[in-house]
N, C-alpha and C positions, 0 to 999 in steps of 0.2 A: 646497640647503644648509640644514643644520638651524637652527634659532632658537634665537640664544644668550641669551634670555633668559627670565627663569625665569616659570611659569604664574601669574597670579594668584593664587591658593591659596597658594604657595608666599609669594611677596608678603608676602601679607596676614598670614599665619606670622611673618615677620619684624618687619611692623612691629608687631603685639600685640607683640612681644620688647621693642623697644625702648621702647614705651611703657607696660609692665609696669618694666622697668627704671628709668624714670622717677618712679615711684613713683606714678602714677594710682591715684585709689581702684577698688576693683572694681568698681562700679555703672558710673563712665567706661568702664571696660576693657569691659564687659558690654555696654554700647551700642554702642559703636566695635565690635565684633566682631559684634551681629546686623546693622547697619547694614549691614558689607564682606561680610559671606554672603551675605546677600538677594543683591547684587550680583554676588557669581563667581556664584549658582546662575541667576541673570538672562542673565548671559553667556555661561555653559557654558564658563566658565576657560580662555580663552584666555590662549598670551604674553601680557603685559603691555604688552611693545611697539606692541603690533597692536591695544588698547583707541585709539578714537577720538573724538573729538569729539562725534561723529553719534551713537555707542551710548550714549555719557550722557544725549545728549540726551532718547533713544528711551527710558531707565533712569525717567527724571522723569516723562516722559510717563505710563511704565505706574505708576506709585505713585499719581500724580496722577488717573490715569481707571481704572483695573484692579486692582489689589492693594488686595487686601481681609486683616485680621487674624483670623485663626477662633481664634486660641488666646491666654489670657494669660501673658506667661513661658515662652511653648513648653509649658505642662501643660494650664494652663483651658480647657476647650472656651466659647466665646463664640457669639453670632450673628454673623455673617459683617459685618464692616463697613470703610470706607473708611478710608484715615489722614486724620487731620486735617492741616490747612496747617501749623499746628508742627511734625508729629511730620517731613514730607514735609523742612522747615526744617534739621532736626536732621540727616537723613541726607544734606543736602547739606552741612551742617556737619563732618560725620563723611568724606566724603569729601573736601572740601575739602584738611583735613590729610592726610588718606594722601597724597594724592595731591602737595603740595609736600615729603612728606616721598620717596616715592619718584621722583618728579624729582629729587632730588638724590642718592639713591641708584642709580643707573640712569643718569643724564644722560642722560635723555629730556626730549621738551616735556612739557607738561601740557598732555592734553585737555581736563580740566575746561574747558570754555565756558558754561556755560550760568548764568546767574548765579542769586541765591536766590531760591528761591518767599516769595514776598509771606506772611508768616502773622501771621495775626487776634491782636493783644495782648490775651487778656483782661483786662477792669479789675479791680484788684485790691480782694477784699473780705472783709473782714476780718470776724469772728465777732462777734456781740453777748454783750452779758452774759447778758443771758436765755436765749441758746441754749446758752452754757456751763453753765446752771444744769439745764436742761433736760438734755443729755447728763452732766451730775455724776450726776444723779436715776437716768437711764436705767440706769447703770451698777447700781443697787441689786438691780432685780429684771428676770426672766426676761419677756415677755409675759406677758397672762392666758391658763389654759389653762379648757375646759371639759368636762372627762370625762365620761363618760357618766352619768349619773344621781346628778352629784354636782354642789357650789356651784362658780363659777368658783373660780379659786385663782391667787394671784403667788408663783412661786419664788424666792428670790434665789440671785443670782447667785455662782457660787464666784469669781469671781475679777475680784469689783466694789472691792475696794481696789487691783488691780493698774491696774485701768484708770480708777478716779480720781488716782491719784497719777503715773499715763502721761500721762493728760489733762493736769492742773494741772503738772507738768514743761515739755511742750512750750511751753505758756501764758508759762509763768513768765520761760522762756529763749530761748524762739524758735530754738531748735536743730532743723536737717534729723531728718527721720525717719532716714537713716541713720545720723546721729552718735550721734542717744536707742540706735540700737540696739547701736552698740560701746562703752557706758559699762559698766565691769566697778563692781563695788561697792567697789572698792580707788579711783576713782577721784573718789567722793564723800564728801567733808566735811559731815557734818551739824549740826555746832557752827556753821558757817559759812556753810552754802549755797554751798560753792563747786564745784565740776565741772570734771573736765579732760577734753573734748570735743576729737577728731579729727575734723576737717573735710576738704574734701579739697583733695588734694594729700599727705594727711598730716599737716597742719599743726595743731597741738593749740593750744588758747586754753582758757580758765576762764570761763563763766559761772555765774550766781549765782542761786539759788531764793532766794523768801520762807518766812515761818515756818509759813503753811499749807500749801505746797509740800511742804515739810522735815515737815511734823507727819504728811502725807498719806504720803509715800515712807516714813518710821519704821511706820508702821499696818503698811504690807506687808510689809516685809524682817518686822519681828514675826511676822505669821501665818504666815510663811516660814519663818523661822526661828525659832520657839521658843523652843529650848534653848540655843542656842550663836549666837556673832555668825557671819556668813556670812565663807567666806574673801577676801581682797583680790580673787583672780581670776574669783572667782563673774559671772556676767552681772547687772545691775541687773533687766532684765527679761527674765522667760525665758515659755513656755508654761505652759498653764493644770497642767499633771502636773509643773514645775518641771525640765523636760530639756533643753527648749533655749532659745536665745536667741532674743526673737523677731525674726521679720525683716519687713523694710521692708512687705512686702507685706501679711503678718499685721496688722498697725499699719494700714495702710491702712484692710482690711476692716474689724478692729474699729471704728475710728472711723466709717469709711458707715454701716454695719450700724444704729450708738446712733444717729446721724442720722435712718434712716430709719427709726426706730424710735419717734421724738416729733418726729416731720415736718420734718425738717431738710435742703432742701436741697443737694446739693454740698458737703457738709461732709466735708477730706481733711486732713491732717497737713500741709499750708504754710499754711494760711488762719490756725494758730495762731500759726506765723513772722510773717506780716501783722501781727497781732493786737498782739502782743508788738512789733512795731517800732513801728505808727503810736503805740501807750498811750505808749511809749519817750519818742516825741517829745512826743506831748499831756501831760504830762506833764514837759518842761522837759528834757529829756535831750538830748545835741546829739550831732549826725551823724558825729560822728570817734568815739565811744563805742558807739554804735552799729554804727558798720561794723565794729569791731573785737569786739564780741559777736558779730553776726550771721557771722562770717567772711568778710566780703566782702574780694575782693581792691582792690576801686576803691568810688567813693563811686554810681557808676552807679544803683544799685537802690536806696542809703538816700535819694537824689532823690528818686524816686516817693513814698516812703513820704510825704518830708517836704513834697510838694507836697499830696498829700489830708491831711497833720496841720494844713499853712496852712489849707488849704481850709474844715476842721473849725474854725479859730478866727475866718474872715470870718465863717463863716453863723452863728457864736454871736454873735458882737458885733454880727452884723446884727438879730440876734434882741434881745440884750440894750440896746439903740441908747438909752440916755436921751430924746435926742430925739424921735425917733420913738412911742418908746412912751408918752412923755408930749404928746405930740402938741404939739409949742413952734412957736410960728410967730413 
């Protein structure tokens, strides 16, 4: 008797539908969708029905000891390397939901048994000033070059006011790299510093730049735009030739790239989110104000922040101890 139920592929089609429907941002949809391929191309797309217990098991196993990433975003050619316990995390995450969502679609059991791989929390660390100052700098000029038979020489850089005013943005606001990236110029007030930012889910909130922020963002849109104001739907930041918007990934690179560029390292587009929350708190700001900046849907992660801003004000006052440092007995 044939199998009435429909192939994995087929599945997985489905449920990208429904949670596209849902209004997930594309970056979710993007994950949830290489996570479920790895997996039918693991499987070799069998019914759905006939997925077991044992093959997840077996699924984890090979991520865990055998799958290696050679590409990034399916273009970059990489060195060939292991997933990390996060990323192994994520795709049991991403399975997780399919798989209660198609148990109820289907009124099948749920194999899923195998419970989540243990992954390593890194400690969260936030950027200094000085390496801010450092990477503002970098942005000026190109490395030194040294041509042949002539003085070293520093180029600058064509498009060191877009990536100062990218920098001091993220800083300022602590906005995802992919929010900085769907900001149209219709959606920022420069009288004001204020910003109408989609986060995800879709959910749009206002954060606020400072006057250097705003001095910095006016420098570029100028050499952008010359002659005329930009149109409301214009992208805020686009490529160094002005054609496209840039994207998550671009943002990324630049910012490594000035990192490793005046020795900085691990320097990525969240560290500035960090940065922007603990200053928030150190700084007298309180945790319902911040959640609602940073888009958090729970107070979960403004915790963290506000446990190393505590942290920040013991070792001062341990530092600053009257008694101690006048040594009272």
């Amino acid at each position: 008797m044939q199998n009435q139920y429909p192939n994995l592929s087929r599945v997985i089609e489905g449920f990208l539908l429904h949670k596209t429907a849902s209004g997930l941002s594309p970056n979710t949809l993007r994950n949830y969708k290489n996570q479920l391929r790895r997996f039918q191309d693991w499987t070799k797309n069998p019914p759905i029905n006939e997925i077991s217990p044992r093959n997840l098991e077996e699924f984890f196993q090979f991520l865990q000891k055998e799958f290696q990433i050679t590409h990034v975003c399916g273009i970059t050619p990489i060195t060939p390397r292991k997933l990390s316990p996060k990323t192994v995390n994520n795709a049991w995450g991403s399975l997780s939901v399919f798989w209660r969502w198609t148990t109820r679609e289907f009124d099948i059991e749920n194999p899923l048994r195998v419970k989540p791989p243990k992954a390593h929390i890194k400690p969260i660390s936030p950027i200094t000033m000085e390496e801010v100052e450092k990477l503002l700098k970098a942005c000026e000029f190109a490395q030194e070059r040294e041509p042949y038979n002539r003085c070293a020489y520093r180029s600058s850089r064509p498009t060191k006011k877009r990536d100062k005013a990218l920098i001091l943005t993220l800083l300022d606001t602590g906005i995802r790299v992919s929010e900085l990236c769907g900001i149209d110029v219709g959606d920022l007030d420069l009288n004001s510093g204020r910003i109408l930012v989609t986060g995800k889910g879709k959910k749009s909130r206002y954060v606020y730049l400072g006057k250097l922020s705003r001095r910095a963002i006016w420098k570029y849109l100028a050499e952008r735009f010359p002659k005329e104001k930009p149109k409301q739907d214009e992208p805020l930041y686009v490529d160094q030739w002005g054609l496209r918007r840039l994207s998550g990934n671009s943002i990324r690179l630049l910012i490594n790239r000035l990192g490793i560029k005046v020795g900085i390292e691990n320097v990525h587009p969240h560290r500035f989110r960090h940065t922007f929350a603990i200053q928030f708190l150190r700084n007298s700001g309180d945790v319902f104000t911040l959640q609602q900046l940073l888009g958090h849907s729970s107070l979960d992660m403004v915790r963290k922040y506000l446990q190393i801003a505590q942290l920040d004000l013991e070792n001062a006052q341990r530092k600053a101890s009257p008694v101690d440092n006048w040594r009272l007995r």
